[in-house]
DSSP file (Angstrom, degrees, kcal/mol; ACC not computed):
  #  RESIDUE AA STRUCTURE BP1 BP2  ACC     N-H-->O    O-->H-N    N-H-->O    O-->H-N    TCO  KAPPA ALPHA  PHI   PSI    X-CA   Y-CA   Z-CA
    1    1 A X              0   0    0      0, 0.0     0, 0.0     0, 0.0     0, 0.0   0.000 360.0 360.0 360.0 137.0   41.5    0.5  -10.3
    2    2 A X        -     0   0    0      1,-0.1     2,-0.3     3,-0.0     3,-0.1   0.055 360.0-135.4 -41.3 162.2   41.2    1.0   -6.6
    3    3 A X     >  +     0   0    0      1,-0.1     4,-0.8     2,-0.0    -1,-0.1  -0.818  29.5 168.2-140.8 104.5   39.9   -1.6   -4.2
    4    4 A X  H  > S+     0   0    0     -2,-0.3     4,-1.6     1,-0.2     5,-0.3   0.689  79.2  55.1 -82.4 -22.1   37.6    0.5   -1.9
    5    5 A X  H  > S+     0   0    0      2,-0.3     4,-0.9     1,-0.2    -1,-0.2   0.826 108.4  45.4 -72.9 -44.8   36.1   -3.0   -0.5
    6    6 A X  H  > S+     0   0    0      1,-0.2     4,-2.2     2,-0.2     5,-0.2   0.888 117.2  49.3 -92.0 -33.6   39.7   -4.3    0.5
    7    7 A X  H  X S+     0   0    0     -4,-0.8     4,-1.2     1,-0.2    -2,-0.3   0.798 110.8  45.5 -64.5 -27.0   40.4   -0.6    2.1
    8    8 A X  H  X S+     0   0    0     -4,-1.6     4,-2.6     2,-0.2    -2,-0.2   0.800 108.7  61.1 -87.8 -18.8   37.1   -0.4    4.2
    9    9 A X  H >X S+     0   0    0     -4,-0.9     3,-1.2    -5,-0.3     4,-0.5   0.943 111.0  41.4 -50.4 -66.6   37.9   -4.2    5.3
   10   10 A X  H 3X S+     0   0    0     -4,-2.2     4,-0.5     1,-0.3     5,-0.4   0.535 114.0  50.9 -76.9  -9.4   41.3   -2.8    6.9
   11   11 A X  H 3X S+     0   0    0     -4,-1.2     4,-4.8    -5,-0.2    -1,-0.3   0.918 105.9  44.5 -51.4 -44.5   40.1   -0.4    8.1
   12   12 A X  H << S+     0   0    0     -4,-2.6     4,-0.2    -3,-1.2    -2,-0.2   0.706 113.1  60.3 -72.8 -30.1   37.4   -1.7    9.7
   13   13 A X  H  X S+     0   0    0     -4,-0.5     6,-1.4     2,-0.2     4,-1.1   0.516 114.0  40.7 -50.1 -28.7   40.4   -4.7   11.0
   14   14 A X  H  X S+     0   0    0     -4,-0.5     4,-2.3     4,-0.2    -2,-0.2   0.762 108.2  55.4-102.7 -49.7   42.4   -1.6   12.6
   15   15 A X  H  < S+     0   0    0     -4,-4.8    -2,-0.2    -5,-0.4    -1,-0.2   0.695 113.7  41.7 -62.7  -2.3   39.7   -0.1   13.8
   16   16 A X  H  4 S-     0   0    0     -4,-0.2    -3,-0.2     3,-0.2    -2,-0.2   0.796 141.4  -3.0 -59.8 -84.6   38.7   -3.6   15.8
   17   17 A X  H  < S-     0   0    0     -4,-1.1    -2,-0.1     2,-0.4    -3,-0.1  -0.010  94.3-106.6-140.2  52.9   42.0   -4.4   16.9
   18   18 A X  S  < S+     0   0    0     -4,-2.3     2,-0.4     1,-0.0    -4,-0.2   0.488  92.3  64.6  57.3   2.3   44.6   -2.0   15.7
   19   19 A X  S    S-     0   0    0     -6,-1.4    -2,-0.4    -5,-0.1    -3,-0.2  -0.967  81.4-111.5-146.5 165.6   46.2   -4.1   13.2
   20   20 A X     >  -     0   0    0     -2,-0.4     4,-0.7     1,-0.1   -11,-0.0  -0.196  41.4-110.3 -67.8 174.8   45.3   -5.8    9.7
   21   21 A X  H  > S+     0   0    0      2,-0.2     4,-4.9     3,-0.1     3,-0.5   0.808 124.7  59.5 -54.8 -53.4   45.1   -9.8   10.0
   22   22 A X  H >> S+     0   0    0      1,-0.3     4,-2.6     2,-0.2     3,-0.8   0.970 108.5  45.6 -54.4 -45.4   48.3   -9.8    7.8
   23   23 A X  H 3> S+     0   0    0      1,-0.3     4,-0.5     2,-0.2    -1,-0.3   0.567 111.2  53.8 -76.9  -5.8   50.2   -7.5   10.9
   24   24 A X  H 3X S+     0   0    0     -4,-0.7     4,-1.2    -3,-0.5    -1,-0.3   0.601 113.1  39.4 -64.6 -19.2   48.8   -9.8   13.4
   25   25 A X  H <X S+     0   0    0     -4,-4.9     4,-1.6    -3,-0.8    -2,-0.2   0.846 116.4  48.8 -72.1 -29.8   50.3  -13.0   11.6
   26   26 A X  H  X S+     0   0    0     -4,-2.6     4,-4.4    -5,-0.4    -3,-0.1   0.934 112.0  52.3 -78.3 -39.3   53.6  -11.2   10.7
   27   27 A X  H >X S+     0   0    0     -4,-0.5     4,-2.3    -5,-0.3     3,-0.7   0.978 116.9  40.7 -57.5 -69.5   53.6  -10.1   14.8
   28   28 A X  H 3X S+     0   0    0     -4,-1.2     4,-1.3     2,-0.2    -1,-0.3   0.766 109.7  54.2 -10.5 -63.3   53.0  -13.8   15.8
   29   29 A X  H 3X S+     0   0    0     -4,-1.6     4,-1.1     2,-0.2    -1,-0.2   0.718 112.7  44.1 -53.1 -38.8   55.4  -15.1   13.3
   30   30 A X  H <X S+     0   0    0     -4,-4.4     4,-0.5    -3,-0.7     3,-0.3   0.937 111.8  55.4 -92.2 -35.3   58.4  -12.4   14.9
   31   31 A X  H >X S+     0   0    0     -4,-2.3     4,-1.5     1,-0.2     3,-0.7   0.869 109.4  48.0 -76.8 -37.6   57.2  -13.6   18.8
   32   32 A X  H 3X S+     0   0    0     -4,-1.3     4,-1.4     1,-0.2    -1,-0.2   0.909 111.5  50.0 -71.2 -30.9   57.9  -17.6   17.7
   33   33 A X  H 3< S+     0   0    0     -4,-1.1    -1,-0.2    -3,-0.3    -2,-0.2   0.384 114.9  40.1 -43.4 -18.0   61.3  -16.7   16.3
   34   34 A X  H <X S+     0   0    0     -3,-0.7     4,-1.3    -4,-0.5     5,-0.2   0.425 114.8  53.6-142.1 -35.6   62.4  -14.8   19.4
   35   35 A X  H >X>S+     0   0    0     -4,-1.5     4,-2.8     2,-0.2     3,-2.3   0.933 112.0  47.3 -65.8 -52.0   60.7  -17.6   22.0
   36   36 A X  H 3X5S+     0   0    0     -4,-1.4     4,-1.0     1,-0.4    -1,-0.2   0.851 113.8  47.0 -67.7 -17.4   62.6  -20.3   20.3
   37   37 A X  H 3>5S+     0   0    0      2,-0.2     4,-0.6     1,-0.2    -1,-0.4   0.687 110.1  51.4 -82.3 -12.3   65.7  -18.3   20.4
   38   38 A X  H <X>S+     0   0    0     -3,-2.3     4,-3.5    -4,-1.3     5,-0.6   0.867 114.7  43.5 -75.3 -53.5   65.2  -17.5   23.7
   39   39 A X  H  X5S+     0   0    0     -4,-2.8     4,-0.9     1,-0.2     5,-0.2   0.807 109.1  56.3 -74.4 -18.2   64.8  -21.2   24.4
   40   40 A X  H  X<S+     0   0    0     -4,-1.0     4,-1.3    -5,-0.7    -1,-0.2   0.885 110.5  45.6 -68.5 -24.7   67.5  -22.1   22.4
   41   41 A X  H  <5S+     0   0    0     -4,-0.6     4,-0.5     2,-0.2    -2,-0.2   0.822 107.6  54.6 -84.5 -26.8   69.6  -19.9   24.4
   42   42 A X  H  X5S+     0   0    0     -4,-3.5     4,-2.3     2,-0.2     5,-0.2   0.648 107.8  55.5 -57.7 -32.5   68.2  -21.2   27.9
   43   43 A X  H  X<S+     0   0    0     -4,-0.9     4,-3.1    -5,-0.6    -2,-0.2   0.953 104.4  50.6 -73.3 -40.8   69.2  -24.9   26.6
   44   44 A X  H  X S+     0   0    0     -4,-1.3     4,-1.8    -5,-0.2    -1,-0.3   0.894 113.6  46.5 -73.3 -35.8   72.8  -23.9   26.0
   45   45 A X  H  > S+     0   0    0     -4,-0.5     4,-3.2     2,-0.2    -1,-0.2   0.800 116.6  41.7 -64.4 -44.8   72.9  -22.4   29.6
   46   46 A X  H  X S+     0   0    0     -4,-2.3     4,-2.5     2,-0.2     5,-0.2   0.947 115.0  54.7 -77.9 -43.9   71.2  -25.5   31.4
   47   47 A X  H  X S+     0   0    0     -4,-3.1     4,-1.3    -5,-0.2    -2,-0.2   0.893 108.8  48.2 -23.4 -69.5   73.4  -27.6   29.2
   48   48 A X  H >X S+     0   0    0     -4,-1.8     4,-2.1     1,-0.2     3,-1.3   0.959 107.5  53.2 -43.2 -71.8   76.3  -25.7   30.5
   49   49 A X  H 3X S+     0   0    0     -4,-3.2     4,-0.9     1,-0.3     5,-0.4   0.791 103.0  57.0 -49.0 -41.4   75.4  -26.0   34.1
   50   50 A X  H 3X S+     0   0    0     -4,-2.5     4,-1.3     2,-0.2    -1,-0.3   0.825 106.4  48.0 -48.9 -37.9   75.1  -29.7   34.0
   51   51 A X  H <X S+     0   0    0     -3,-1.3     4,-1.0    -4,-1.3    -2,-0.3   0.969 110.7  52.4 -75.7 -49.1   78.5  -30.1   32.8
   52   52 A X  H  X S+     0   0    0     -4,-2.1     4,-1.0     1,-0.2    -2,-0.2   0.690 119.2  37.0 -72.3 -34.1   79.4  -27.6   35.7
   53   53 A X  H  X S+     0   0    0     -4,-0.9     4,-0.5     2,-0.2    -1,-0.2   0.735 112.0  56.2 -94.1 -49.9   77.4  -30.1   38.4
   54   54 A X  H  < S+     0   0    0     -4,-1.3    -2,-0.2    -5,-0.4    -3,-0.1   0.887 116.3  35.8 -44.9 -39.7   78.3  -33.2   37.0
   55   55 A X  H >X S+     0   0    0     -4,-1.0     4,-2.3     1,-0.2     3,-1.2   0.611  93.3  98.2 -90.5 -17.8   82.0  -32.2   37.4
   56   56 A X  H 3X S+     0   0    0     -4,-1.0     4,-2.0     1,-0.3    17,-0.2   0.608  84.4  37.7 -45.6 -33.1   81.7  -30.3   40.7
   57   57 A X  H 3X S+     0   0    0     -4,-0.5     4,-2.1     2,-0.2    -1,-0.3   0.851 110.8  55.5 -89.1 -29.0   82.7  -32.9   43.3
   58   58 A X  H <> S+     0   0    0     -3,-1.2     4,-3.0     2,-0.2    -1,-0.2   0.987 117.3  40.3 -77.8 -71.3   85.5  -34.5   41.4
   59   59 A X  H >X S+     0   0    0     -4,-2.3     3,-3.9     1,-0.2     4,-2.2   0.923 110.1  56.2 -46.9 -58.1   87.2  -30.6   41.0
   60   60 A X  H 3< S+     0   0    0     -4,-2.0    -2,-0.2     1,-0.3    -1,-0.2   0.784 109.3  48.4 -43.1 -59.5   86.4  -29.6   44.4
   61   61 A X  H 3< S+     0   0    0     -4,-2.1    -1,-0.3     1,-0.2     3,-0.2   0.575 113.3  45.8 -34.0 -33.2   88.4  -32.8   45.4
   62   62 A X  H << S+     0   0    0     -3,-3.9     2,-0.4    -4,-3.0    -2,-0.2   0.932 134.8  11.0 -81.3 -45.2   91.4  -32.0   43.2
   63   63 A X     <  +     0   0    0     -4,-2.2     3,-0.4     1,-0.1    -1,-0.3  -0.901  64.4 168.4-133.1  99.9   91.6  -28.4   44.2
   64   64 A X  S    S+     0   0    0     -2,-0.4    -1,-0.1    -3,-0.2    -3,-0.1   0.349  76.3  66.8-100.5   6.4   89.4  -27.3   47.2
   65   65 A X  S    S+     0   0    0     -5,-0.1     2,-0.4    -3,-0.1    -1,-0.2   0.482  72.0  98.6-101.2  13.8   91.1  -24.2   47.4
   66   66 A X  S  > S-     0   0    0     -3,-0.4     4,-1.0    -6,-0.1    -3,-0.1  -0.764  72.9-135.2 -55.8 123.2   90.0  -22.7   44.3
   67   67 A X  H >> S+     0   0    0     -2,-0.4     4,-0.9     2,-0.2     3,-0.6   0.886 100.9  53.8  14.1 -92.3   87.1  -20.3   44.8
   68   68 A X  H >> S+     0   0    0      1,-0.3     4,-4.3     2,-0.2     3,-1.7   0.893 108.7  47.3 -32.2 -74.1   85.2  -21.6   42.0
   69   69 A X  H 3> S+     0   0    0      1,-0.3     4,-2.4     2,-0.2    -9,-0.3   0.731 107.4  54.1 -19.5 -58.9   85.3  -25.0   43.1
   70   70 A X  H <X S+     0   0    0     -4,-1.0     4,-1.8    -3,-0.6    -1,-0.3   0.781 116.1  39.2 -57.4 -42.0   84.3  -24.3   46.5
   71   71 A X  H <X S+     0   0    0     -3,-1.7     4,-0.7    -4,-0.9    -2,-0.2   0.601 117.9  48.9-105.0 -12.5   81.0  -22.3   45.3
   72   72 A X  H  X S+     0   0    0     -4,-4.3     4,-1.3    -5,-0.2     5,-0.2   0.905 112.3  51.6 -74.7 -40.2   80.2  -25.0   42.3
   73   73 A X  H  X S+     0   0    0     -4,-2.4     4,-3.4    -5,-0.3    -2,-0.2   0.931 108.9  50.7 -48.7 -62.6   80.7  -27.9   45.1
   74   74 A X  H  X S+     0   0    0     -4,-1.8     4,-1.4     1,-0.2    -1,-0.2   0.619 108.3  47.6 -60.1 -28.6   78.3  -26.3   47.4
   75   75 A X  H  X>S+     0   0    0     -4,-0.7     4,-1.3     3,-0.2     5,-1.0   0.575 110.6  53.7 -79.1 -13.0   75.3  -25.7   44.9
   76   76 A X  H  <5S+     0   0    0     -4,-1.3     6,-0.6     3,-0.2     4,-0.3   0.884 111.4  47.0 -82.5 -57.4   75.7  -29.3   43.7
   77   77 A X  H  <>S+     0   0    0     -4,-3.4     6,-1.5     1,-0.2     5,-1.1   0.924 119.9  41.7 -20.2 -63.8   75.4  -30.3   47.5
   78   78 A X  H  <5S+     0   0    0     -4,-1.4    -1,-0.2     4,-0.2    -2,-0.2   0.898 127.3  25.9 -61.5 -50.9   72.6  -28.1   47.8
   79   79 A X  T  <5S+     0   0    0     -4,-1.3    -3,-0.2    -5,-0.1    -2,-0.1   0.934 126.9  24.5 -83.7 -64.2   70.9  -28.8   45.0
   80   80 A X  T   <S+     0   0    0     -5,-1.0     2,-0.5    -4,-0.3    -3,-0.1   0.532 130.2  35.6 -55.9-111.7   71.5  -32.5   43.2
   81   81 A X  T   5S-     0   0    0      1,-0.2    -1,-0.2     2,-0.1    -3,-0.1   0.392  93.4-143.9 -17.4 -30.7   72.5  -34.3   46.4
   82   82 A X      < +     0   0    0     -5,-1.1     2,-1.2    -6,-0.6     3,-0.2   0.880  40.4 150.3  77.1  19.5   70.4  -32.7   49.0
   83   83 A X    >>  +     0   0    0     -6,-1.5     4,-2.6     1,-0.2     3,-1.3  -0.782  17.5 170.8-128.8 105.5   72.3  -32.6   51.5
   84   84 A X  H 3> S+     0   0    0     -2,-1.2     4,-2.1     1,-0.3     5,-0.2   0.864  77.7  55.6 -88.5 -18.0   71.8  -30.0   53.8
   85   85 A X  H 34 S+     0   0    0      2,-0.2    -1,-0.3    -3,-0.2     4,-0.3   0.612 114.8  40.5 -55.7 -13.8   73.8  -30.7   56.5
   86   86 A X  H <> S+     0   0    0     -3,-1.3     4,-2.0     2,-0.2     3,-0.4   0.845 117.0  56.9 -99.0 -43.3   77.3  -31.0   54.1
   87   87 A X  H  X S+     0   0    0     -4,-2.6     4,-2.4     1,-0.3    -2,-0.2   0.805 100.1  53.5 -72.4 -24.2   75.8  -27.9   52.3
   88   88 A X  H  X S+     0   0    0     -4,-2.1     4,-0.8     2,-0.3    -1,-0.3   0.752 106.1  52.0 -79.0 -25.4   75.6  -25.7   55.5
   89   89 A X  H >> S+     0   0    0     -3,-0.4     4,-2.5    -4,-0.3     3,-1.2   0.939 112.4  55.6 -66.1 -54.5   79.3  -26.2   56.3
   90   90 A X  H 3X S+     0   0    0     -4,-2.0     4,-1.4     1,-0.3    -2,-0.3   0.753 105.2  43.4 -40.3 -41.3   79.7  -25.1   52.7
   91   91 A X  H 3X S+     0   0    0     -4,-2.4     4,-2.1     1,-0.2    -1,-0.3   0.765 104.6  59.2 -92.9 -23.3   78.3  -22.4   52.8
   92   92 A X  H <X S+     0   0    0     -3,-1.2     4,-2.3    -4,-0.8     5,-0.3   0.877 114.0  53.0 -76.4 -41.2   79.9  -21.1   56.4
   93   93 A X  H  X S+     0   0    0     -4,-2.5     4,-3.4     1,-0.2     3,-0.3   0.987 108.2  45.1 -53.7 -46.8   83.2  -21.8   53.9
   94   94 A X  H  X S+     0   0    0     -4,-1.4     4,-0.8     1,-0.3    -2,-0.2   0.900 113.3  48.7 -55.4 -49.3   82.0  -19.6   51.2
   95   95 A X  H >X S+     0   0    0     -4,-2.1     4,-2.6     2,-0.2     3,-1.0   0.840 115.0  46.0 -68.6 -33.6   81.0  -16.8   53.5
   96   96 A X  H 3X S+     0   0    0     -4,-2.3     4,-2.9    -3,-0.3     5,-0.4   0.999 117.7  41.4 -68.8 -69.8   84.4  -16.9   55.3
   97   97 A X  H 3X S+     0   0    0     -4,-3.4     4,-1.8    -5,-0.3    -1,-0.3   0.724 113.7  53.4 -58.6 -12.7   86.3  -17.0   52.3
   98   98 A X  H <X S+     0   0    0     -3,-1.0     4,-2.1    -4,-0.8    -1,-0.2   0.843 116.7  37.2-104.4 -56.0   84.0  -14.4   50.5
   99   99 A X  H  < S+     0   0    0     -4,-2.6     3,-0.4    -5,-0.2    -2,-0.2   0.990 115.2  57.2 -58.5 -36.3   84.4  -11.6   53.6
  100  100 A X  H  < S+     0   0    0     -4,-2.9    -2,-0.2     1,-0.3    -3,-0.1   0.997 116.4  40.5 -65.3 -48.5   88.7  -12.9   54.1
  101  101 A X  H  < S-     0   0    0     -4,-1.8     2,-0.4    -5,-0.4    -1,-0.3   0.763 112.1-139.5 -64.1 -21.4   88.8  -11.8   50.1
  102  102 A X     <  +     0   0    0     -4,-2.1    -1,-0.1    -3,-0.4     3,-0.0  -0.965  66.3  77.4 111.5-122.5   86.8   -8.7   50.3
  103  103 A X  S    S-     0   0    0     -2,-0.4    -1,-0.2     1,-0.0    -2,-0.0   0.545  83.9-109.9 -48.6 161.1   84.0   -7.4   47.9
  104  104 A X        -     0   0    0     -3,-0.1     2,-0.4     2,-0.1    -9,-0.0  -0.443  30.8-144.4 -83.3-177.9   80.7   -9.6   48.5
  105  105 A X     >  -     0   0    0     -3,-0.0     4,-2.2     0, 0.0     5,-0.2  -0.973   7.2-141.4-124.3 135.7   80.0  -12.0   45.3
  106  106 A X  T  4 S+     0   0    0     -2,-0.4    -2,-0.1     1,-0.3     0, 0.0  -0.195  92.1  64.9-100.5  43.6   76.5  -12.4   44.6
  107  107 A X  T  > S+     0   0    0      3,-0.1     4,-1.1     2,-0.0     5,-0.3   0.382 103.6  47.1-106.1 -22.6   76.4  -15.5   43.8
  108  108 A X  H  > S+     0   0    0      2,-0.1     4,-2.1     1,-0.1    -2,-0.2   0.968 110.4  53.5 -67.2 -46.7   77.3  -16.6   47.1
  109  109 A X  H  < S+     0   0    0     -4,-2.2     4,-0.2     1,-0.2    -3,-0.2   0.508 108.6  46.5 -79.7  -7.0   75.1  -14.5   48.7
  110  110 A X  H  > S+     0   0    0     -5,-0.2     4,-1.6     2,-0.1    -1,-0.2   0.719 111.9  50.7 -99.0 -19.9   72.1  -15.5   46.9
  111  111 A X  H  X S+     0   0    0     -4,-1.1     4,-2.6     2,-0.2     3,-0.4   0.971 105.4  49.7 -16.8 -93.5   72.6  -18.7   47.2
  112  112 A X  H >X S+     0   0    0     -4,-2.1     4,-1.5    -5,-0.3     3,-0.8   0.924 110.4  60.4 -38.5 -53.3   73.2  -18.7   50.7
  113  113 A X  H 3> S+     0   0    0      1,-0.3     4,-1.3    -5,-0.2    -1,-0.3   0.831 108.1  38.8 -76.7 -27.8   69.7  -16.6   50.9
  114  114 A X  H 3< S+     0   0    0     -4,-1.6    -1,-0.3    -3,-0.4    -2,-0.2   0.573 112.4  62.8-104.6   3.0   67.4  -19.1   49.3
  115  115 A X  H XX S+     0   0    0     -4,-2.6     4,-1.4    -3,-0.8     3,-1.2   0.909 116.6  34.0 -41.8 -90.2   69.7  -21.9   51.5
  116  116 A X  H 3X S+     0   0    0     -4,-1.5     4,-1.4     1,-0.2    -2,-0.2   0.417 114.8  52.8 -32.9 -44.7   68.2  -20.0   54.4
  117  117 A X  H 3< S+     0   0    0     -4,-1.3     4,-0.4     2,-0.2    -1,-0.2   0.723 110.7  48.4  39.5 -74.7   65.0  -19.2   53.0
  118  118 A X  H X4 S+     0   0    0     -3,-1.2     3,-1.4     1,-0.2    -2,-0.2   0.952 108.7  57.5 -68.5 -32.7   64.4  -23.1   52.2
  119  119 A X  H 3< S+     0   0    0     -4,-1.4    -1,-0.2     1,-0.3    -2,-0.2   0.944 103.8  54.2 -63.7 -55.7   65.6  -24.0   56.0
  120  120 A X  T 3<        0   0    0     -4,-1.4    -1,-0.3     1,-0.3    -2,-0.2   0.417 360.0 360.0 -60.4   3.3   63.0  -21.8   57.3
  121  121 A X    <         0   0    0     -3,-1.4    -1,-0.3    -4,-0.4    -2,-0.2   0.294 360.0 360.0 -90.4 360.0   60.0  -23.2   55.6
């Protein structure tokens, strides 16, 4: 036997707010599965970047003509340490070294732009 009572319910649930109850719990259910992977995936990034900060000064010191080095060294200045005076010589490097080699890299050059940015506030 039919159940005209449980059909006029959902109906009356979609015609309200476009979904049943049950497809607004299941819609819920899939948007916490996909934040916590999102955040799971954000953790492994920040994770990463700590190890990248932690190590920065110590590489930059073994090999300060590596690239990398040069542009990890100078956001740990800039950022942990604070120190804008060390970081603004840094950055004069990066841009030198980033026009001698040729194509821009945008990570120097956003960088550099909220450096500049922060100085003028």
């Amino acid at each position: 036997m039919f159940d005209w009572a449980r059909l006029s319910h959902q109906t009356h649930q979609i015609c309200l707010s476009r979904a049943t109850l049950r497809q607004v719990r299941l819609a819920v259910k899939l948007q916490a599965l996909v934040r916590g992977h999102q955040v799971r995936a954000y953790a492994q990034y920040v994770e990463r970047a700590m190890e990248i900060s932690l190590h920065a000064a110590d590489r930059y010191l073994e090999n300060p003509l590596k690239d990398s080095n040069l542009f990890n060294y100078t956001l740990h200045c800039y950022v942990v340490q604070q120190d804008w005076d060390r970081a603004r010589l840094l950055f004069v490097e990066c841009l030198d070294r980033m026009s001698f080699k040729g194509p821009d890299i945008p990570f120097v050059l956003y960088s550099y732009a909220i450096f500049g940015t922060r100085l003028l506030i």
